[in-house]
N, CA, C and O of each residue as an XYZ file, in Angstrom:
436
protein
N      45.376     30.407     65.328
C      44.795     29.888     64.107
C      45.355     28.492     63.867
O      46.540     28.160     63.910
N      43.973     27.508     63.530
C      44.722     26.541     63.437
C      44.794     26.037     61.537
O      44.082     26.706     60.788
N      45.128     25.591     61.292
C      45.056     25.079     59.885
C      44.972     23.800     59.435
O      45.848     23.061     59.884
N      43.978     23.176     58.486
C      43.839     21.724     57.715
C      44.449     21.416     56.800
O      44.644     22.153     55.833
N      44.952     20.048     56.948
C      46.398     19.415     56.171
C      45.755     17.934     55.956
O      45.350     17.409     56.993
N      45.631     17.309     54.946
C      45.303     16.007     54.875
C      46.290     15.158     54.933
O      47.328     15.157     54.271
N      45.754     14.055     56.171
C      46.912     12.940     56.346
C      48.089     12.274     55.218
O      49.205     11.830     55.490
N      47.466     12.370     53.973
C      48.378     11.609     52.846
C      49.105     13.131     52.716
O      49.958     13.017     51.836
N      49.103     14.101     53.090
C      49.851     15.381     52.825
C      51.317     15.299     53.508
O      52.323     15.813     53.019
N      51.276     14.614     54.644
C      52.745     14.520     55.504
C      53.549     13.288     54.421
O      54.745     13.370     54.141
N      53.059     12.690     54.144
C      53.736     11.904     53.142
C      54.230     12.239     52.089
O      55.281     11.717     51.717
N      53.425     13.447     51.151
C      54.176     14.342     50.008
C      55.066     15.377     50.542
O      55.769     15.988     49.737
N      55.143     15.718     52.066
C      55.928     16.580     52.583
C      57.461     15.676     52.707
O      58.562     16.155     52.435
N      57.265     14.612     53.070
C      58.815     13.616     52.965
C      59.007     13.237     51.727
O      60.180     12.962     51.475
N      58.078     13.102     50.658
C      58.754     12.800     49.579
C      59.531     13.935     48.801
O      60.395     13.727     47.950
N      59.101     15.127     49.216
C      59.358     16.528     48.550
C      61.080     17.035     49.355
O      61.858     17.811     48.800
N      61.320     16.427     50.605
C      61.520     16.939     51.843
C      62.890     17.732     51.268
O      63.036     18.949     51.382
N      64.092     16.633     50.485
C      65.132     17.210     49.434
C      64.825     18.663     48.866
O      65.524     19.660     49.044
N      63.903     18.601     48.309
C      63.542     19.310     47.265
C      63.402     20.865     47.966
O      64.076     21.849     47.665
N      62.263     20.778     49.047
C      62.458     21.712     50.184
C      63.505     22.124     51.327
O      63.346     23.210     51.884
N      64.635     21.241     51.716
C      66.133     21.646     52.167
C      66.315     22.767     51.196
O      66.159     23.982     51.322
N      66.679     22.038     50.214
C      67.214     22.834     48.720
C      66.985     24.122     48.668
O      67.888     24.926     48.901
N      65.466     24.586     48.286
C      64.953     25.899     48.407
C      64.817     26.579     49.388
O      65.256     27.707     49.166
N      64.448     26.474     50.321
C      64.558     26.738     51.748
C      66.119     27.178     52.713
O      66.179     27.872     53.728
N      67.397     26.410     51.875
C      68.344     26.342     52.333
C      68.605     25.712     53.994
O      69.485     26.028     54.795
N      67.831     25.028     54.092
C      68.305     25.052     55.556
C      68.773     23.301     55.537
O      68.672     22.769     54.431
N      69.198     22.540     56.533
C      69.602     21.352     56.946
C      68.782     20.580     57.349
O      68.017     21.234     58.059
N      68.346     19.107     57.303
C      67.410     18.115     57.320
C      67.603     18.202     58.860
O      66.914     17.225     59.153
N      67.979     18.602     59.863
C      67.639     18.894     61.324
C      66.975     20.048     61.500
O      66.131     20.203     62.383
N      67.365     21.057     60.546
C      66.461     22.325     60.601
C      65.107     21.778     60.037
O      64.187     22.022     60.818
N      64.645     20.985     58.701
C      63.477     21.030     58.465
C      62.813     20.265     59.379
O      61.729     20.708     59.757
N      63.242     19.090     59.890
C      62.610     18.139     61.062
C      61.962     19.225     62.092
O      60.805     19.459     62.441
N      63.038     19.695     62.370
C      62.149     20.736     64.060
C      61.655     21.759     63.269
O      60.713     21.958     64.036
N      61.449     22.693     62.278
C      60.443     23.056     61.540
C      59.284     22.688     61.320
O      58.308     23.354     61.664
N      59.206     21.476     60.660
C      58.113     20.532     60.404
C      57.038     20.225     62.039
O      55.808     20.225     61.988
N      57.715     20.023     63.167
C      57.180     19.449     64.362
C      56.725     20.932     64.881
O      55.826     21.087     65.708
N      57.216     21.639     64.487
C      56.628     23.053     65.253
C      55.761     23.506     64.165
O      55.305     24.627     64.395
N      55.484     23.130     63.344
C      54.353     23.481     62.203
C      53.452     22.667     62.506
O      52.348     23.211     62.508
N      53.427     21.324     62.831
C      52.133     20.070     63.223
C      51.402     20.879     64.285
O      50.180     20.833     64.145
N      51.804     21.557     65.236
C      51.535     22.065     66.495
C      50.116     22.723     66.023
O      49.092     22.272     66.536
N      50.018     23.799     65.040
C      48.995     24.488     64.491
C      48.141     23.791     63.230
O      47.332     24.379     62.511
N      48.525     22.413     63.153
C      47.927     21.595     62.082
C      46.911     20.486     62.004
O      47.358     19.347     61.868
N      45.597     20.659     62.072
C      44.779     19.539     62.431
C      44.606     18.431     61.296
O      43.582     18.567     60.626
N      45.146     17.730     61.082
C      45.679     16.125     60.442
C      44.007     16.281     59.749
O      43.140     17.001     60.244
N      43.844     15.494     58.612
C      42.487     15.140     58.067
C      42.107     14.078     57.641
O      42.394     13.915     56.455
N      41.583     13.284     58.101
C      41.414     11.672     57.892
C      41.011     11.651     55.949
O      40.161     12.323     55.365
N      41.774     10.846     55.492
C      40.653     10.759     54.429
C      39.407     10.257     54.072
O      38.723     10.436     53.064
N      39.241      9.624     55.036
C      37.644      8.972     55.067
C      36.562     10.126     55.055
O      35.378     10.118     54.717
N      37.370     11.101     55.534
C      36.188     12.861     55.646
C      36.026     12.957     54.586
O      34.873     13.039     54.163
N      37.300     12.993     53.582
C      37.732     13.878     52.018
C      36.963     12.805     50.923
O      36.763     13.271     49.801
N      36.554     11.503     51.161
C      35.905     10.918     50.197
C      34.756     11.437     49.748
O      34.773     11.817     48.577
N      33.713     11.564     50.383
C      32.338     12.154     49.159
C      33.129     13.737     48.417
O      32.915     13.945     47.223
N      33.638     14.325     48.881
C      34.617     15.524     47.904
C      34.978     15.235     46.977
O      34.741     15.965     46.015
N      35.746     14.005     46.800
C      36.637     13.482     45.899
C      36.257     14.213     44.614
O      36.864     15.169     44.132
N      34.974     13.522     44.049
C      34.578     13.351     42.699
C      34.243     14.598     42.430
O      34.312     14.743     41.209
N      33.805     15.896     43.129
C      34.063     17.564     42.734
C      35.125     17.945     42.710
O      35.366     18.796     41.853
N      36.075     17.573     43.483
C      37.623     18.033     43.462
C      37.938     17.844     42.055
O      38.248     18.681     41.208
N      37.767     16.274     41.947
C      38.462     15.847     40.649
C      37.607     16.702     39.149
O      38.199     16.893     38.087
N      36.613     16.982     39.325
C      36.189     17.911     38.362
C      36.656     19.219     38.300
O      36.480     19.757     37.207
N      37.195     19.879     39.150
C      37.760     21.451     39.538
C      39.364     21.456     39.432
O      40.044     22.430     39.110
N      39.803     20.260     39.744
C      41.238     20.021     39.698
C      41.931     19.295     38.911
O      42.986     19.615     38.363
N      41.290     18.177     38.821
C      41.826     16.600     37.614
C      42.319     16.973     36.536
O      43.362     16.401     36.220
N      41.797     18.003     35.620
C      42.734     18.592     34.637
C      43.615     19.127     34.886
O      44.421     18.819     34.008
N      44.076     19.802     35.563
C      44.952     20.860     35.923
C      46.447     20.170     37.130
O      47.615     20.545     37.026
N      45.931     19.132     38.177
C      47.387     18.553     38.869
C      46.253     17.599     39.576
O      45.738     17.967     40.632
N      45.993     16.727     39.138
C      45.209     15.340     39.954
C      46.009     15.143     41.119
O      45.422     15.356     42.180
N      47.230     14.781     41.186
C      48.153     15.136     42.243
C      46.944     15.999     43.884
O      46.776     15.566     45.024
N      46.448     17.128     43.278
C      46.171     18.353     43.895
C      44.501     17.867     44.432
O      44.048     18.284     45.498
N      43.777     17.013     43.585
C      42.841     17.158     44.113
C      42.266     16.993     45.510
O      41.122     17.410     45.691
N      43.157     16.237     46.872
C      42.747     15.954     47.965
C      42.863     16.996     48.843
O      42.558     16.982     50.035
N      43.531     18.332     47.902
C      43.434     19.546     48.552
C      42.390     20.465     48.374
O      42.062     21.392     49.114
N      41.819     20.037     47.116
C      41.125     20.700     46.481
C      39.687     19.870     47.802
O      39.135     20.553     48.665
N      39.497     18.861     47.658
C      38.592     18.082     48.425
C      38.473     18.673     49.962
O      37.391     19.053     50.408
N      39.900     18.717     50.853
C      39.897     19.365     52.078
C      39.138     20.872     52.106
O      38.541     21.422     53.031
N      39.347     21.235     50.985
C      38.677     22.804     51.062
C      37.262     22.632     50.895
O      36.518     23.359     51.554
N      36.817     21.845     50.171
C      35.462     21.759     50.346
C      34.567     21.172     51.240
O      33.430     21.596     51.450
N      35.139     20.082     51.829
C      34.858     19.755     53.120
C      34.540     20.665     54.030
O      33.344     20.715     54.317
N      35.223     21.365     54.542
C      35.370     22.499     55.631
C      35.130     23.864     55.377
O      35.017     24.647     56.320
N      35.007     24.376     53.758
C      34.575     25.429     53.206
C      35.570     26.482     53.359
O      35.012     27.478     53.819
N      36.808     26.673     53.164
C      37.822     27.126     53.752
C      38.438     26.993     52.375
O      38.065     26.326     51.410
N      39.744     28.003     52.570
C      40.440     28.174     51.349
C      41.643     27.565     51.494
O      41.881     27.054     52.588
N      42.561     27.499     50.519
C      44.164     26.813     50.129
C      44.675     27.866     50.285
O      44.353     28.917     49.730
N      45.640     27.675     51.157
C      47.066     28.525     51.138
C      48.087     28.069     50.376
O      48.765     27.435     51.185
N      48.742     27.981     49.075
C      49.781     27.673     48.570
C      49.991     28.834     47.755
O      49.177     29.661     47.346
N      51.125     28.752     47.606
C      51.998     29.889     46.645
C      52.096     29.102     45.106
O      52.741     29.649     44.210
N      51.542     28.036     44.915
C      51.387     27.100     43.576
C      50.814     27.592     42.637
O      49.632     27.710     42.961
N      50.973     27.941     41.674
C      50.419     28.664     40.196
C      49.238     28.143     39.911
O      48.171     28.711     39.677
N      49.607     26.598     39.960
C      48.191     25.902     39.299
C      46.799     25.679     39.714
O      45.865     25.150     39.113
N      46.909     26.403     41.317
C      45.558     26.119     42.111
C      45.229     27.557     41.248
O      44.076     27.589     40.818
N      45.894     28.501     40.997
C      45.046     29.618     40.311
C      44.327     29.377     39.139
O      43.652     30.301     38.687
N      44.356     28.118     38.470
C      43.418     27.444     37.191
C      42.511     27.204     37.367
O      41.873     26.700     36.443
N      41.798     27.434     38.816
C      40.780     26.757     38.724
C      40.167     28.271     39.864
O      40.819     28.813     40.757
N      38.543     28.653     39.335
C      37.857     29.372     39.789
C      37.135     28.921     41.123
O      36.414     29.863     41.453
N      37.049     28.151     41.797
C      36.255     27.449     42.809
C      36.221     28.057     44.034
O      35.500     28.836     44.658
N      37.776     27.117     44.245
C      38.115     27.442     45.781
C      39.136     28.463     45.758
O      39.987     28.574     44.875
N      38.977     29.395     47.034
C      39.925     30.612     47.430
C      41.346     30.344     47.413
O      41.647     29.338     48.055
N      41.942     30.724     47.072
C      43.799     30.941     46.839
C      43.696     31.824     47.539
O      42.866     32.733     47.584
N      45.268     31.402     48.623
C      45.518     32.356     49.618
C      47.154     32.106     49.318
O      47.652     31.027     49.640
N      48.077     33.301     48.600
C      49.483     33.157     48.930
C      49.624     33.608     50.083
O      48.842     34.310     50.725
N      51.404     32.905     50.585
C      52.199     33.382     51.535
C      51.950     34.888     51.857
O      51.525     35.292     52.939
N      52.355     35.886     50.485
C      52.132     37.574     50.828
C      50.800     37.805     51.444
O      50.587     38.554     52.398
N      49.688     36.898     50.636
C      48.471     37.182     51.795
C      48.453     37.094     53.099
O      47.784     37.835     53.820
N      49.114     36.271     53.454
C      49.358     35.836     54.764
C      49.750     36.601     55.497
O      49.334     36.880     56.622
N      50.611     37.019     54.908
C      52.012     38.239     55.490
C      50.681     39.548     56.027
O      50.213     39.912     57.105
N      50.510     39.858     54.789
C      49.416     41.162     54.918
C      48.262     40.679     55.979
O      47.734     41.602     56.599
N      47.953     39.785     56.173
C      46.713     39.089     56.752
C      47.240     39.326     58.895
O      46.509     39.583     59.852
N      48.629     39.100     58.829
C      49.094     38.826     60.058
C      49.874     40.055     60.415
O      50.640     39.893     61.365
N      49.854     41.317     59.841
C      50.724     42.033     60.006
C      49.073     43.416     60.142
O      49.159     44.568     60.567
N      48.513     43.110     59.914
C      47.106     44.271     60.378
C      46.726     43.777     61.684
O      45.809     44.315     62.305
């Protein structure tokens, strides 16, 4: 399985990157080779794809974490759901929410 990640997304992944050591507990050499063995299953998303999305995203999302909408945009692009464990994608009725436990349950049948 492969999974969609929008290019400006690796950039909120280094700005966050502290923040994720932290919770995660592990060491900025552990998240590096983490991170590179996660790209492996990750097909990058130009944003030039995610532009005509934009302006539905931002109606489904813009209230709720504008931040969020280029995720909200990737899902509609490709018709595919969000995997985050984030509270706030559950504000919005649109696109499919998929937590981690889904996952779990999803890969373990």
């Amino acid at each position: 399985m492969h999974f969609l990640f929008p290019e400006f997304g690796i950039d909120e992944i280094y700005l966050h990157k502290s923040e994720i050591i932290k919770k995660a507990k592990i060491t900025g050499k552990e998240f590096d080779i983490l991170l590179l063995r996660l790209l492996k299953y990750i097909r990058l998303i130009p944003l030039e794809i995610l532009i005509p999305y934009r302006e539905e995203a931002d109606k489904i999302m813009g209230k709720i974490d504008k931040e969020d909408t280029v995720f909200i945009s990737t899902a509609l692009a490709f018709n595919c759901p969000i995997w985050s464990d984030d509270k706030h994608f559950k504000k919005q009725k649109i696109i499919k929410i998929i937590t981690t436990k889904d996952m779990i349950k999803f890969y373990k049948k």
